[in-house]
N, C-alpha and C positions, 0 to 999 in steps of 0.2 A: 673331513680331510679326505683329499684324493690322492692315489699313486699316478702322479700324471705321466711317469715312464721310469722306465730302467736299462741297463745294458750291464754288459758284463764289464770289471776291468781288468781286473786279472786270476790268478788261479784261485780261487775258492774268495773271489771278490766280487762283488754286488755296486752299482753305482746308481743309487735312486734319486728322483725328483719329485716333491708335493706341491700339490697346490697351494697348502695355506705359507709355505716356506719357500716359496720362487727363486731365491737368489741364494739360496743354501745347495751345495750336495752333500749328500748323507752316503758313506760307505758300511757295508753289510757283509759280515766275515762268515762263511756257512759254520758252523760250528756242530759235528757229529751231522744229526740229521737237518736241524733248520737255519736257517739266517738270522743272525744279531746285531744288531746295532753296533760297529766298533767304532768309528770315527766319523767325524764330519765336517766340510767347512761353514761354519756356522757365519753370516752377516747378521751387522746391526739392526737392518731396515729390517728383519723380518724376527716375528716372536719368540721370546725363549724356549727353547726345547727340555720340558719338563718329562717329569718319569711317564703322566698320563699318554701324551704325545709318543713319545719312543717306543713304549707298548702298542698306540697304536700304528705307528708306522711298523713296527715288525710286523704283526699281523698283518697288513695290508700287503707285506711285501710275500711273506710267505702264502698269501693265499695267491697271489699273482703265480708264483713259483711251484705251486700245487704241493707245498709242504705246509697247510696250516694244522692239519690232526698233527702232525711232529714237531708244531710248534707249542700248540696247546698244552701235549702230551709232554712237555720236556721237565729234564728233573726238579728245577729251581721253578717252575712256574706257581706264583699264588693266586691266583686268579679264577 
């Protein structure tokens, strides 16, 4: 899986795009120190967004944003 881009959308909002999910956006709520997964518009044509997936798209997004030690590091993480 790639972050094939992001932009901001609004305050403490996140608007990413993947490669393996083309016709999906995925919204990114910063929460304390890193970005989480809040919402998305998910389409049919592209694969279900499992727990594996969502992990790794956080990661991906937080190392683009140069918070991934604060993501790693965060309280709830079991990984």
């Amino acid at each position: 899986m790639k972050l094939i881009r992001w932009s901001y959308s609004r305050r403490n909002m996140v608007r990413a795009y993947f490669d393996t999910h083309p016709n999906s956006v995925f919204y990114f709520r910063r929460m304390k120190r890193c970005f989480l997964l809040y919402s998305l518009d998910w389409r049919e044509e592209d694969p279900f967004v499992d727990t594996a997936s969502r992990e790794e798209m956080q990661l991906l997004l937080n190392k683009a944003m140069g918070r991934k030690t604060a993501y790693q590091n965060r309280k709830h993480h079991t990984g």
